[in-house]
VEXDRENPA-352213 format. One line per 4 residues: number of its first residue (from 0); their letters; for each residue z negated, x negated, y negated of C-alpha. Coordinates in Angstrom, 3 decimals, always signed. Layout:
N
NUM) a) Z,X,Y | ...
# end
This chain:
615
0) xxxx) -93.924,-112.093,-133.477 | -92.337,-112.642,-130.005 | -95.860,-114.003,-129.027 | -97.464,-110.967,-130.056
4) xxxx) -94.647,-108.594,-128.748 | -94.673,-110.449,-125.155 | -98.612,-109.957,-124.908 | -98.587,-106.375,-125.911
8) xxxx) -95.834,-105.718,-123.167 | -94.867,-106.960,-119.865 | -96.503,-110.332,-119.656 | -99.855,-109.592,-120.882
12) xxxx) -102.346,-106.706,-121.126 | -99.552,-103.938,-120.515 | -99.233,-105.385,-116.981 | -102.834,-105.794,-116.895
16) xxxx) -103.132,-101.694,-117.402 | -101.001,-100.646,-114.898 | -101.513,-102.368,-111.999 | -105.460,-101.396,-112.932
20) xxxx) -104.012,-98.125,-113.035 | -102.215,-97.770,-109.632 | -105.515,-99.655,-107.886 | -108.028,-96.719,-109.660
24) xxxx) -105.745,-93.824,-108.602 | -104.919,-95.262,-105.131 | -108.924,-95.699,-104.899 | -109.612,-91.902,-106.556
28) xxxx) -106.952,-90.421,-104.219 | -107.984,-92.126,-101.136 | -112.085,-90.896,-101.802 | -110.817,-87.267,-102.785
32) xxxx) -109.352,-87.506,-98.732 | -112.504,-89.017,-97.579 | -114.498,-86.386,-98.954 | -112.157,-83.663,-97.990
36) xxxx) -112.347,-84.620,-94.759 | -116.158,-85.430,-94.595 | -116.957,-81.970,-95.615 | -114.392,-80.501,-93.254
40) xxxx) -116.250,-81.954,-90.794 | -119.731,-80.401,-91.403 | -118.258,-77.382,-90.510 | -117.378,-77.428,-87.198
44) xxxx) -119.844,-75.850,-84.783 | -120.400,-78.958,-82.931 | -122.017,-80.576,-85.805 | -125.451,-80.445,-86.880
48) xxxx) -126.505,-77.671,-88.988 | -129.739,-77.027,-91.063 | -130.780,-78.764,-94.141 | -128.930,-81.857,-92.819
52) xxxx) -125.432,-79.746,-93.383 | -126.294,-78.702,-96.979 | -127.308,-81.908,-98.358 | -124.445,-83.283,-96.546
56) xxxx) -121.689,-81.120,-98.563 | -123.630,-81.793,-101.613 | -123.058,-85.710,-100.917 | -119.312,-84.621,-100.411
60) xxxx) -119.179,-82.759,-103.967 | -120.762,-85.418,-105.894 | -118.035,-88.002,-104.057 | -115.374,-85.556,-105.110
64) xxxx) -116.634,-85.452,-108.933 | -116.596,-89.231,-109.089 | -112.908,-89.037,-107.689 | -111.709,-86.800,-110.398
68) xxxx) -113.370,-89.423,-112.661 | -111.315,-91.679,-111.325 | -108.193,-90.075,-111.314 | -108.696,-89.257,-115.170
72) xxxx) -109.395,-92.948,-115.899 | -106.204,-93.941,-113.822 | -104.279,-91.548,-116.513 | -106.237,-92.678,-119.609
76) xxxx) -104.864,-95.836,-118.241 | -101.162,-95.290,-117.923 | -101.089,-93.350,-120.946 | -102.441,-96.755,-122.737
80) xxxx) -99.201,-98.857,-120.834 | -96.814,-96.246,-122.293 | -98.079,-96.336,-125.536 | -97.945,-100.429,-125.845
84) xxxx) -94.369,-100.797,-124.282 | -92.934,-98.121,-127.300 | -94.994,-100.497,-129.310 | -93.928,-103.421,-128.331
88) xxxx) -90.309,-101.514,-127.850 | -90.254,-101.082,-131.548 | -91.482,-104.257,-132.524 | -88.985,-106.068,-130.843
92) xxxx) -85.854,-104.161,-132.081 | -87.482,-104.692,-135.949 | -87.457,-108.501,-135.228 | -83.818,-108.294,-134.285
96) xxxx) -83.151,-106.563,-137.184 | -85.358,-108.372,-139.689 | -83.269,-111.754,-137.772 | -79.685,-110.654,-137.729
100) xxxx) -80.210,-109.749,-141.652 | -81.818,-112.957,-142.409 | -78.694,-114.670,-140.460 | -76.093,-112.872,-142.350
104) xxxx) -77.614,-113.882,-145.777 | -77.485,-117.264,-144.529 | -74.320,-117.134,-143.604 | -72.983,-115.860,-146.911
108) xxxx) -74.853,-118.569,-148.919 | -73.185,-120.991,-146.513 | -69.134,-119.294,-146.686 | -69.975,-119.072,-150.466
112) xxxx) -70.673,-123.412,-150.744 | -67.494,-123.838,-148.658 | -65.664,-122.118,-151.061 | -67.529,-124.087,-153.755
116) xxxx) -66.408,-127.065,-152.125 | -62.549,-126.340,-151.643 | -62.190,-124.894,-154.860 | -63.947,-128.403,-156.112
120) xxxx) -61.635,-130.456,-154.011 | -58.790,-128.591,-155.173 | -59.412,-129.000,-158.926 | -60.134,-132.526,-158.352
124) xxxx) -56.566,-132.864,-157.123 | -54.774,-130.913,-159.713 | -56.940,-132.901,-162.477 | -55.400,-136.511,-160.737
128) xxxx) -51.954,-135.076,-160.943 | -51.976,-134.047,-164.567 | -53.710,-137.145,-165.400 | -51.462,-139.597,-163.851
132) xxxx) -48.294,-137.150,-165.414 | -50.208,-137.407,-168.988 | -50.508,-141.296,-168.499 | -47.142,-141.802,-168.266
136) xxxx) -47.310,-142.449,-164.241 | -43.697,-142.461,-162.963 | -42.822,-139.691,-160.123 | -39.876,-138.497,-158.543
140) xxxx) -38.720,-135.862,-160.131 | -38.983,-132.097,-158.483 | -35.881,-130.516,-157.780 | -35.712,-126.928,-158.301
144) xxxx) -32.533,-124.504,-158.464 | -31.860,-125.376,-162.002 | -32.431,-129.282,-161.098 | -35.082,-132.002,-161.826
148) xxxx) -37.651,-131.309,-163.937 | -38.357,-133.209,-167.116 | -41.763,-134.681,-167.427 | -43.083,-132.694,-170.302
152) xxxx) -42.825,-129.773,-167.849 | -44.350,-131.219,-164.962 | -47.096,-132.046,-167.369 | -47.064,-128.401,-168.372
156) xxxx) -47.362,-126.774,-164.998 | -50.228,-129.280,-163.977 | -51.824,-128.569,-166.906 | -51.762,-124.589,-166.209
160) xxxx) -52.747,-125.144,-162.500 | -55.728,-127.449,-163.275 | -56.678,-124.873,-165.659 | -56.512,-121.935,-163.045
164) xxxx) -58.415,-124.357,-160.666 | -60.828,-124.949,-163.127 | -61.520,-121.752,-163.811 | -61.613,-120.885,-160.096
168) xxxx) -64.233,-123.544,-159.525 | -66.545,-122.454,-161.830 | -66.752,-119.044,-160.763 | -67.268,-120.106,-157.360
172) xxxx) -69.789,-122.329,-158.270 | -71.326,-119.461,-160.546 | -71.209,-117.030,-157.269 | -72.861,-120.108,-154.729
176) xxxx) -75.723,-120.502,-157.232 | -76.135,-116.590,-157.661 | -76.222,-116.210,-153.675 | -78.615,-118.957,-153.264
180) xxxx) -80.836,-118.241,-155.746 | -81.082,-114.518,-154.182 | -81.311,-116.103,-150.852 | -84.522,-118.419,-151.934
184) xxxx) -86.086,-115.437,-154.226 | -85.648,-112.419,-152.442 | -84.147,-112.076,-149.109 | -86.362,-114.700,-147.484
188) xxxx) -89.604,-113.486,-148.798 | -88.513,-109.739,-147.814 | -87.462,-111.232,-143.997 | -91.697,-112.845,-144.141
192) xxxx) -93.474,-109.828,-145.185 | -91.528,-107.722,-142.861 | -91.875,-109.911,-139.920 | -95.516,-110.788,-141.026
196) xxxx) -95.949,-106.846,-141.321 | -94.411,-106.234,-137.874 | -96.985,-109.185,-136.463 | -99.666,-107.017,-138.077
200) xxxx) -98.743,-103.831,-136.441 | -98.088,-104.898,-133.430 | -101.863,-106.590,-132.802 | -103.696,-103.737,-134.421
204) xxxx) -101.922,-101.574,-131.481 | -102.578,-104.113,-128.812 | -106.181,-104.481,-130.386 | -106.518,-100.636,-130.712
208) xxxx) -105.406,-99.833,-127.485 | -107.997,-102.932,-126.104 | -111.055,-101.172,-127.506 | -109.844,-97.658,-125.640
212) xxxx) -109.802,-99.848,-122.694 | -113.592,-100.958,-122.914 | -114.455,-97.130,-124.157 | -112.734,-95.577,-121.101
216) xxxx) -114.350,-98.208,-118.747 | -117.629,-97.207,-120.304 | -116.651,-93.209,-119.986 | -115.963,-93.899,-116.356
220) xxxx) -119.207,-96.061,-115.527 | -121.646,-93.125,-117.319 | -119.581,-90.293,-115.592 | -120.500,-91.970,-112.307
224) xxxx) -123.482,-92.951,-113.292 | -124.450,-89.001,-113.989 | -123.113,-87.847,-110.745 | -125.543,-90.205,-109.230
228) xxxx) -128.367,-89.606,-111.153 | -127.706,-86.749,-113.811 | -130.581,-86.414,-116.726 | -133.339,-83.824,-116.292
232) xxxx) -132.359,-81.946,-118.785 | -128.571,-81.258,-117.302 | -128.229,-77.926,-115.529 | -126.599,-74.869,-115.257
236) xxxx) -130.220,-72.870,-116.219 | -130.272,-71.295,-112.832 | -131.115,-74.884,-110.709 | -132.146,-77.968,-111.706
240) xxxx) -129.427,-80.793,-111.342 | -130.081,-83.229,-108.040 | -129.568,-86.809,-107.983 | -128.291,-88.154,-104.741
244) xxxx) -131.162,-89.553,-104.049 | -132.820,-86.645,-104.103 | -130.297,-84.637,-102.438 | -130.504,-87.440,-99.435
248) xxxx) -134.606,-87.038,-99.663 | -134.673,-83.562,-98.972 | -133.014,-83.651,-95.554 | -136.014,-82.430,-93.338
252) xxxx) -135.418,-83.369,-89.857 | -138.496,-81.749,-88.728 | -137.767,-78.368,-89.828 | -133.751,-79.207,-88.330
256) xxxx) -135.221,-79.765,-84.883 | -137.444,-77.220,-84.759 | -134.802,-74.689,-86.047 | -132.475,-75.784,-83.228
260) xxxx) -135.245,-75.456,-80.313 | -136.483,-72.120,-81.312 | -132.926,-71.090,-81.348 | -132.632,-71.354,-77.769
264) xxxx) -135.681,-69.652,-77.105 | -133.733,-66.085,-76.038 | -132.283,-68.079,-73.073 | -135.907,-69.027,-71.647
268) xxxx) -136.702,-66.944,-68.160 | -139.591,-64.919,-67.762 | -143.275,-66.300,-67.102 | -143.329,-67.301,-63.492
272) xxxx) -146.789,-66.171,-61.804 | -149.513,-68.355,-61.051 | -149.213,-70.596,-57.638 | -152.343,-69.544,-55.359
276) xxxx) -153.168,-70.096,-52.092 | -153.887,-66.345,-49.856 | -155.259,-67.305,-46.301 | -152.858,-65.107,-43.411
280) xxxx) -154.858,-62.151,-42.555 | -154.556,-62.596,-39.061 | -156.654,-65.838,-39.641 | -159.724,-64.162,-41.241
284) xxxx) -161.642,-64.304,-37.736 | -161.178,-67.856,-36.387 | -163.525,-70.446,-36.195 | -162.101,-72.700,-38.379
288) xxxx) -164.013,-75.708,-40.828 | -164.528,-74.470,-44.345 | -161.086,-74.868,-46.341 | -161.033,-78.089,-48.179
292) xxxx) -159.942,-78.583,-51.660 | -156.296,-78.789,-51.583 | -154.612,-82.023,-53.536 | -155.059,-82.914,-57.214
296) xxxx) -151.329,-82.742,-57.396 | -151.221,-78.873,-55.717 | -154.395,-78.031,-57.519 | -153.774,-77.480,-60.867
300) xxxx) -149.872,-76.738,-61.021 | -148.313,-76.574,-64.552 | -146.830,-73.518,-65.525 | -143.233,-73.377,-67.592
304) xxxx) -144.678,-73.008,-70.911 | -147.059,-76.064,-70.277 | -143.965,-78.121,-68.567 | -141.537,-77.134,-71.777
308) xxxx) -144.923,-78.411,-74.289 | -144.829,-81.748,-72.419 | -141.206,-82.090,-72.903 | -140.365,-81.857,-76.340
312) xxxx) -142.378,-84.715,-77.569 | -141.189,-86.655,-74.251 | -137.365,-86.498,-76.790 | -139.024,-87.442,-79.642
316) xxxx) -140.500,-90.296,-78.114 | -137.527,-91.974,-76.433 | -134.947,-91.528,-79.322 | -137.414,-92.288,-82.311
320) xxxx) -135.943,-95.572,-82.704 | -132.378,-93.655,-83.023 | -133.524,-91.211,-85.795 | -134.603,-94.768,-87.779
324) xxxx) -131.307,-96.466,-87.362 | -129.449,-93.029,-88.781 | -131.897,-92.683,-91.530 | -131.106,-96.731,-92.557
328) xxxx) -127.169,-95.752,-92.648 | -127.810,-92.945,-95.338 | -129.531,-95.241,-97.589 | -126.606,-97.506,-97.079
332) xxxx) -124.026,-94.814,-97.800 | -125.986,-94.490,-101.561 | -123.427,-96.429,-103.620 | -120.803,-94.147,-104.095
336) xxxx) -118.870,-91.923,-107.353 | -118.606,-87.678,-109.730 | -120.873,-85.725,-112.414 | -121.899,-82.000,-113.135
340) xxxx) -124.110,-79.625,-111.819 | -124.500,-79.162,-108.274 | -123.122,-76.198,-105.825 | -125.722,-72.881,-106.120
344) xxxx) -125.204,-72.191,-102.860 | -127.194,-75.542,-101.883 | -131.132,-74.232,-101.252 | -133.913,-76.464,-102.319
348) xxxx) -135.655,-77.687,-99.284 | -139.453,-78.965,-99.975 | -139.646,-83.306,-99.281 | -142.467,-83.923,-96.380
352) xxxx) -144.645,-86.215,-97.859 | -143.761,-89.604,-95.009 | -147.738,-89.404,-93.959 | -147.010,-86.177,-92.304
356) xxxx) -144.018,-87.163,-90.331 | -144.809,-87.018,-86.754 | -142.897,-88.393,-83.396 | -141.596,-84.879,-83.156
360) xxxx) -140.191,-85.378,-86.786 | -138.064,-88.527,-85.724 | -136.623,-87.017,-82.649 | -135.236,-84.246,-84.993
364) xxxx) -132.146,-86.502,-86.202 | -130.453,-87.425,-82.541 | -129.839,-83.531,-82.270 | -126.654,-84.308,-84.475
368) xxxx) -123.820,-83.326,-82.623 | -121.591,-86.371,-80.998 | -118.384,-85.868,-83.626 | -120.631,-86.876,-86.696
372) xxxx) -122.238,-90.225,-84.689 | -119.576,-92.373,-85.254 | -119.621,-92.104,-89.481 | -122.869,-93.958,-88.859
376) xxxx) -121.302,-97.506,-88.014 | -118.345,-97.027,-90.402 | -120.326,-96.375,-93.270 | -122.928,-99.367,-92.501
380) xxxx) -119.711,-101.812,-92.067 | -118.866,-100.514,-95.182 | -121.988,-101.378,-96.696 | -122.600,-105.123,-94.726
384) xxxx) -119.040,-105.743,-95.984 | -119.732,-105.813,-99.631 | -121.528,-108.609,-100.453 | -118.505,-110.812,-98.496
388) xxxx) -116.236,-109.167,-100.927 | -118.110,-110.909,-103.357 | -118.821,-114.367,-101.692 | -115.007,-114.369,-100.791
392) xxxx) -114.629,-114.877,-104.752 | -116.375,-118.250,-104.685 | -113.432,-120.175,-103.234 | -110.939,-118.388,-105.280
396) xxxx) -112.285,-118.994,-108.224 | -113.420,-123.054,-107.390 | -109.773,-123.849,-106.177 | -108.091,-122.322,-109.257
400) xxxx) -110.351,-123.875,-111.625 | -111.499,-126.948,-110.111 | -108.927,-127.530,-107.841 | -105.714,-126.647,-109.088
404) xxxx) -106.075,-127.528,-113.067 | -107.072,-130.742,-112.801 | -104.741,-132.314,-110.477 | -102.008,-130.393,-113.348
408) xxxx) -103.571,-132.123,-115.862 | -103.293,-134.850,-114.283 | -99.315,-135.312,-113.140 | -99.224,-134.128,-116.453
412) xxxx) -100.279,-137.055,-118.125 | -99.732,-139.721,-115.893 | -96.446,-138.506,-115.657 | -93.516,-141.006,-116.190
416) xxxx) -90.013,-139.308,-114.370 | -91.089,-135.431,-114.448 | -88.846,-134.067,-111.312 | -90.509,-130.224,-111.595
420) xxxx) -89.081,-128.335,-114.415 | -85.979,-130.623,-114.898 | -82.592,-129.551,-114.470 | -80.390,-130.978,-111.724
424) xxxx) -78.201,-132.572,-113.935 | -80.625,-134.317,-115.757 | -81.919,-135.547,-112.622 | -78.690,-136.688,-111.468
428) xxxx) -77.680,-138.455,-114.444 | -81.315,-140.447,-114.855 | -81.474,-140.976,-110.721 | -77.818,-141.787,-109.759
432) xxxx) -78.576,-138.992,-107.010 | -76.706,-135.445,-106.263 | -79.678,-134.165,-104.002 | -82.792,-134.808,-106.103
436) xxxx) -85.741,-137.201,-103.963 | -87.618,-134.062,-103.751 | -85.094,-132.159,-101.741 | -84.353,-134.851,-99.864
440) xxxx) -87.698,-135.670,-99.019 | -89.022,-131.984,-98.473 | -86.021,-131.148,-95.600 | -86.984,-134.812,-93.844
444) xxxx) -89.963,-134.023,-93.568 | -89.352,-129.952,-92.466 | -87.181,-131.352,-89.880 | -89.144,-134.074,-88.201
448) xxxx) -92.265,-132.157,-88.171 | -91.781,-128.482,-88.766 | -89.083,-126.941,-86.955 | -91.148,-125.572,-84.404
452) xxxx) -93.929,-124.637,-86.606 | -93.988,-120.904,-86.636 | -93.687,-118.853,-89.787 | -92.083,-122.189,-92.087
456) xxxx) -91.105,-121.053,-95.500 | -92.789,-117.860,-95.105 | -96.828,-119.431,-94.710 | -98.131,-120.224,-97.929
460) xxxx) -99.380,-123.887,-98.229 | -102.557,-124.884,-99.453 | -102.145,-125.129,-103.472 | -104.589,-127.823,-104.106
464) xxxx) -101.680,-129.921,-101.425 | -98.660,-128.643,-103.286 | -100.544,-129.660,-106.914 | -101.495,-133.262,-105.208
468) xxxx) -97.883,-133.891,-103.896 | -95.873,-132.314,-107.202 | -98.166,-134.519,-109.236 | -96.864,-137.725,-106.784
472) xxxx) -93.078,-136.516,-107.557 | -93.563,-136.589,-111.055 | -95.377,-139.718,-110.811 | -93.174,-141.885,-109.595
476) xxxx) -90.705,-140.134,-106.619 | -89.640,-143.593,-105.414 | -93.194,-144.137,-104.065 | -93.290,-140.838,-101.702
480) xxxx) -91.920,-141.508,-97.809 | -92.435,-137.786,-96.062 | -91.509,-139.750,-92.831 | -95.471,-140.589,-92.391
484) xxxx) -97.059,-136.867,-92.258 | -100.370,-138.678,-94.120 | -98.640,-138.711,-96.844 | -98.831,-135.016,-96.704
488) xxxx) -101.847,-134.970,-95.637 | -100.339,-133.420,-92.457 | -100.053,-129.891,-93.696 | -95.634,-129.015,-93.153
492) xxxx) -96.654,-125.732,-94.625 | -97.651,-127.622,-97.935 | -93.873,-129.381,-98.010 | -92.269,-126.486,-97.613
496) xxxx) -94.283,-124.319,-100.360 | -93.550,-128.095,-102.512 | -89.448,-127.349,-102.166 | -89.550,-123.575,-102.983
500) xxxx) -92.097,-124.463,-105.532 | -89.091,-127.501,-107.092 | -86.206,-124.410,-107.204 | -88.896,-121.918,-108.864
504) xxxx) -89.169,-123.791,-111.619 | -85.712,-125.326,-112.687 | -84.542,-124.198,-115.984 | -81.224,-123.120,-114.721
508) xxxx) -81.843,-121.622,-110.849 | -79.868,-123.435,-108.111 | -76.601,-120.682,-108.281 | -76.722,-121.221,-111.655
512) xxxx) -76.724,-118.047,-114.151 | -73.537,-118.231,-115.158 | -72.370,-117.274,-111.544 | -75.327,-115.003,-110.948
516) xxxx) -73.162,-111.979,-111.607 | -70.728,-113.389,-109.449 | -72.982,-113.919,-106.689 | -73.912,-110.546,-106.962
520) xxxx) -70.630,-108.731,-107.088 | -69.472,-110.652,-103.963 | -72.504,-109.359,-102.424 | -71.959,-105.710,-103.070
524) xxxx) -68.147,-106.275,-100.709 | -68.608,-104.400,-97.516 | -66.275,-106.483,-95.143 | -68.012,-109.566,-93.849
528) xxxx) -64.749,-111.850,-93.865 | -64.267,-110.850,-97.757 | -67.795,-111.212,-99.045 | -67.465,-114.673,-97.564
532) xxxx) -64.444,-115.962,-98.898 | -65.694,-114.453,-102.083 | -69.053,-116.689,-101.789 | -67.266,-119.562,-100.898
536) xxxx) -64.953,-119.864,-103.631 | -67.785,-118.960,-105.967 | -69.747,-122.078,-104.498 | -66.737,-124.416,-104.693
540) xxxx) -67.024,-123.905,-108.682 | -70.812,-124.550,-109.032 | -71.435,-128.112,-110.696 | -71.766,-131.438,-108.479
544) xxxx) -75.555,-131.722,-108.194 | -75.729,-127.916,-107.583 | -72.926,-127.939,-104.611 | -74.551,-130.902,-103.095
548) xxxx) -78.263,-129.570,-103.686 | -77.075,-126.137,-101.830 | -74.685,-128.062,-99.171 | -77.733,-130.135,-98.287
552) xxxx) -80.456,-126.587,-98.182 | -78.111,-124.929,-96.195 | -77.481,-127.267,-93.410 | -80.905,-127.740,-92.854
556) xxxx) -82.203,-123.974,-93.172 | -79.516,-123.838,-90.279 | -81.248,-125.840,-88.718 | -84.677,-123.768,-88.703
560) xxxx) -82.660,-120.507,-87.879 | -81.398,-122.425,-84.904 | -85.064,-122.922,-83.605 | -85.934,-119.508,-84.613
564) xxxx) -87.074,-118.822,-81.246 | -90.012,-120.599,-81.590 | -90.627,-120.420,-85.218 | -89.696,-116.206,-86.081
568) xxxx) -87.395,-117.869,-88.768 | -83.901,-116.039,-88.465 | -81.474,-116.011,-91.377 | -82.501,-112.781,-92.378
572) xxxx) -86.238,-113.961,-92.840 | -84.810,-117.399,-94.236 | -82.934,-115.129,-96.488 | -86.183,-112.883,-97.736
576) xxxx) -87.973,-116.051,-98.773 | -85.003,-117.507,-100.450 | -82.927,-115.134,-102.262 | -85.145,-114.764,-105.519
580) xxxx) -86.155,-118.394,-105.233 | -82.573,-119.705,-105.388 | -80.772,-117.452,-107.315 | -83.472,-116.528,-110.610
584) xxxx) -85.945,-119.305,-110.552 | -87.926,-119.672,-114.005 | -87.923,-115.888,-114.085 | -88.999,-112.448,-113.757
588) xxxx) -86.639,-111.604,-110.521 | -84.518,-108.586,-110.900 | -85.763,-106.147,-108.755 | -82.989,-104.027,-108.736
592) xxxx) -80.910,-107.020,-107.393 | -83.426,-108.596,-105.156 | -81.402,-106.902,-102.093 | -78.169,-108.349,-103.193
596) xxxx) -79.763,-111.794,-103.459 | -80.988,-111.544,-99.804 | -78.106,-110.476,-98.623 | -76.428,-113.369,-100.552
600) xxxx) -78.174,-116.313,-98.656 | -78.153,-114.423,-95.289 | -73.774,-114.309,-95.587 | -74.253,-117.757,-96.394
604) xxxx) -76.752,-118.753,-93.257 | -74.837,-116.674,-91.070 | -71.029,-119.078,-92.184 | -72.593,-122.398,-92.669
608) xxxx) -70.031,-124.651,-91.334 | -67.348,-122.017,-92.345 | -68.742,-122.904,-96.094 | -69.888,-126.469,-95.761
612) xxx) -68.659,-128.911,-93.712 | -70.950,-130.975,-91.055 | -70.292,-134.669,-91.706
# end
């Protein structure tokens, strides 16, 4: 039942939900933005207008459906976590009750046989008496007020007692057997089919709520899926329903460019005359040679409207190549999200078939104004960048199956002293040492070869390291010597991530949890010399292997802190990556506290040899 309460709650699918939960609505919320903004944008008067700017918003609204998808999913979602932690919520207070009932049964059964058994021994005792009294046995007489008594009455009085006793005995007995026998036929097989009941509920809900979980995942995949590509028979009766594809395909560049140039035609000049040649009157008499043909070049001028012709296809030639660059980004931008019928206000624009496209046709797209040219390389990154998302996977996925179990599996059974996972004590007693070999080895090593490496404690080491080197500690710890960095396979980083990775998992955390409130309340004292007296004589009364196990972490972590210059590692950061670590290893931390811890191990850091002493 606690199985089945812990994987309907916090440890299992519950979790699962809403952390899936946060990661849709942060996604829906951020896209709603992005298409808020994206269609904000269309509307400036710098940006390009025409069919381009309609199909554009349409894009936008089909974005913005998929986010409200999204967002409804992300509810669905939480809604589900809610419901399993009553569930489990209830559960767990029926097994307490179910539990304390079936203790106090036991209990009674158990009071009831001790009575059996006194009232036994007692009987026993009187029964001796009278029969050493009946067998002539001589006793010292009893003196009362009205003298000795003869031996026919203190043959009498035993004889009434062991009688009483008797009778007290069996009735005892009587009630034992009457308890047990209820105990065996009835309130043990209630206790089962309760808790066997509870077990049933509780995995119907988690099952229940499982199947929602593929149904809404479905719900959300279709919804998208239709704001995509909607059926041909969805529609509002008044226009068909467009698929983005379609919506992209009807962008018509050609019509776009030739819809800005005309615009401009009402700033064109008038028609400039004709350039001729007129020969000076005064010249009309003079011998002169015949006139010769003036140059090609002076000939046969171009007029404006000729000049303006030759231009336009002059643009279309030189950015072609940039109209076929933007036209690759909007197929990239086509996976996207949102479903239902598209905006009326969005015309139809007829799809030129691609034979008829024409140079002029390409030069159409660099008219786009400047503010919507750099979308263009975002959304391509955004599209080159998915497939890495996927490859990134690979060596996720290969180190925590084939790199990580194996070497478990294999300290696991190859191990003969386990150090990870026992308590100091244990340790102590089987080793003869305060400061387990782990410890011991872990801060040589940190101090020969990584106080000057920056970021210690706080960079992750490489997990298929840590599982090699806690698999050598629980080999055989004698056999490890830190002092040669091969045998770490020179990775510090690894070492350190080894020690925090020792304290994580005792079954009792370093400060102990008897003390933890302690700790704590210490903590919470807002003058420095206080809190630290406080700590201290907290720390005096840990156990032996704890006090030396801290004396020995503490001293060294002042050490790092004192080379913080070069590694970023001041108490305060030493603190961060220590406070849950120490103080509730081999659990959930408590949030709530996870300031007070910090600020536990920074007082400490900051009075080292006030604490501890330095020999």
């Amino acid at each position: 039942l606690k199985q089945s309460v812990a994987s309907a709650r916090l440890e299992d699918f519950a979790t699962f939900l809403k952390k899936r939960s946060t990661i849709e609505e942060d996604h829906a919320q951020a896209l709603k933005k992005l298409t808020r903004t994206a269609f904000e944008s269309t509307r400036r008067p710098d940006s390009r207008q025409g069919s381009y700017a309609r199909n554009y918003e349409e894009i936008t609204r089909i974005h913005d459906r998929m986010a409200d998808n999204g967002i409804q999913f992300a509810l669905s979602l939480h809604q589900m976590h809610e419901d399993l932690t009553e569930l489990s919520l209830d559960k767990e207070k029926g097994r307490k009750l179910w539990k304390q009932n079936g203790l106090s049964a036991e209990k009674r059964v158990q009071d009831a046989e001790t009575a059996m058994d006194k009232a036994k021994s007692k009987y026993n005792s009187l029964a001796e008496d009278y029969d050493r009294a009946r067998t002539g046995d001589k006793q010292s007489g009893r003196f009362g007020l009205k003298g000795p008594k003869s031996a026919a009455q203190i043959e009498e009085d035993l004889h009434r007692k062991m009688q009483a006793a008797d009778s007290d005995y069996s009735s005892k007995v009587q009630t034992a057997q009457t308890m047990r026998q209820e105990l065996l036929n009835t309130l043990r097989p209630q206790a089962v089919k309760a808790l066997e009941g509870l077990i049933h509920e509780c995995d119907s809900g988690l099952m229940l709520q499982m199947q929602k979980f593929a149904t809404f995942n479905e719900r959300l995949l279709l919804g998208n899926g239709m704001c995509i590509s909607p059926l041909d028979e969805q529609g509002d009766g008044t226009m068909p329903s467009r698929s983005l594809r379609e919506v992209v395909n009807q962008i018509d560049n050609d019509h776009d460019l030739r819809t800005f140039v005309t615009g401009f035609s009402s700033k064109v000049g008038p028609k400039q005359p004709n350039l001729d040649y007129r020969r000076h009157p005064t010249l009309h008499n003079t011998q002169s040679p015949p006139p010769q043909a003036p140059p090609t070049s002076l000939r046969a001028p171009l007029p404006a409207t000729n000049f303006q012709n030759h231009e336009a296809p002059s643009l279309g030639m030189t950015l072609g190549s940039t109209t076929l660059q933007s036209g690759n980004y909007q197929q990239a931008s086509l996976p996207s999200f949102n479903v239902g019928p598209p905006d009326p206000r969005v015309h139809s624009v007829a799809d030129p078939s691609p034979n008829q496209q024409s140079p002029v046709t390409n030069s159409a797209q660099p008219t786009a104004s400047p503010a919507s040219l750099p979308q263009v390389p975002a959304v391509l990154q955004h599209h080159e960048q998915a497939p890495l998302g996927k490859g990134s996977e690979v060596p996720f996925t290969s180190q925590g199956i084939a790199g990580q179990n194996p070497v478990n599996g294999a300290s696991s059974s190859l191990s003969s002293k386990p150090v990870f996972g026992t308590s100091l004590e244990n340790l102590f007693q089987r080793d003869g040492s305060a400061v387990p070999m782990v410890v011991y080895q872990c801060l040589q090593a940190v101090d020969m070869f990584g106080l000057d490496v920056e970021g210690i404690y706080r960079i992750s080491g490489t997990a298929s390291h840590i599982s090699q080197l806690r698999s050598m500690f629980d080999h055989d710890s004698t056999q490890v010597d830190f002092r040669n960095p091969e045998s770490f396979m020179h990775d510090v980083n690894s070492v350190a991530g080894l020690l925090k990775q020792f304290f994580r998992d005792l079954p009792d955390p370093l400060f102990t949890k008897e003390h933890y409130q302690t700790f704590i309340d210490a903590a919470r004292i807002d003058d420095d010399i206080t809190r630290r007296d406080s700590l201290h004589a907290t720390i005096n009364s840990l156990p032996d292997p704890n006090y030396a196990t801290l004396r020995a972490l503490t001293l060294h972590l002042h050490r790092v802190q004192e080379h913080s210059t070069t590694n970023r590692m001041t108490s305060a950061n030493l603190a961060i990556c220590f406070g849950p670590t120490l103080m509730v290893s081999g659990s959930p931390p408590a949030i709530a506290d996870a300031g007070w811890q910090v600020r536990v191990i920074d007082t400490i850091l900051q009075n080292t040899f006030q604490i501890f002493d330095d020999d």
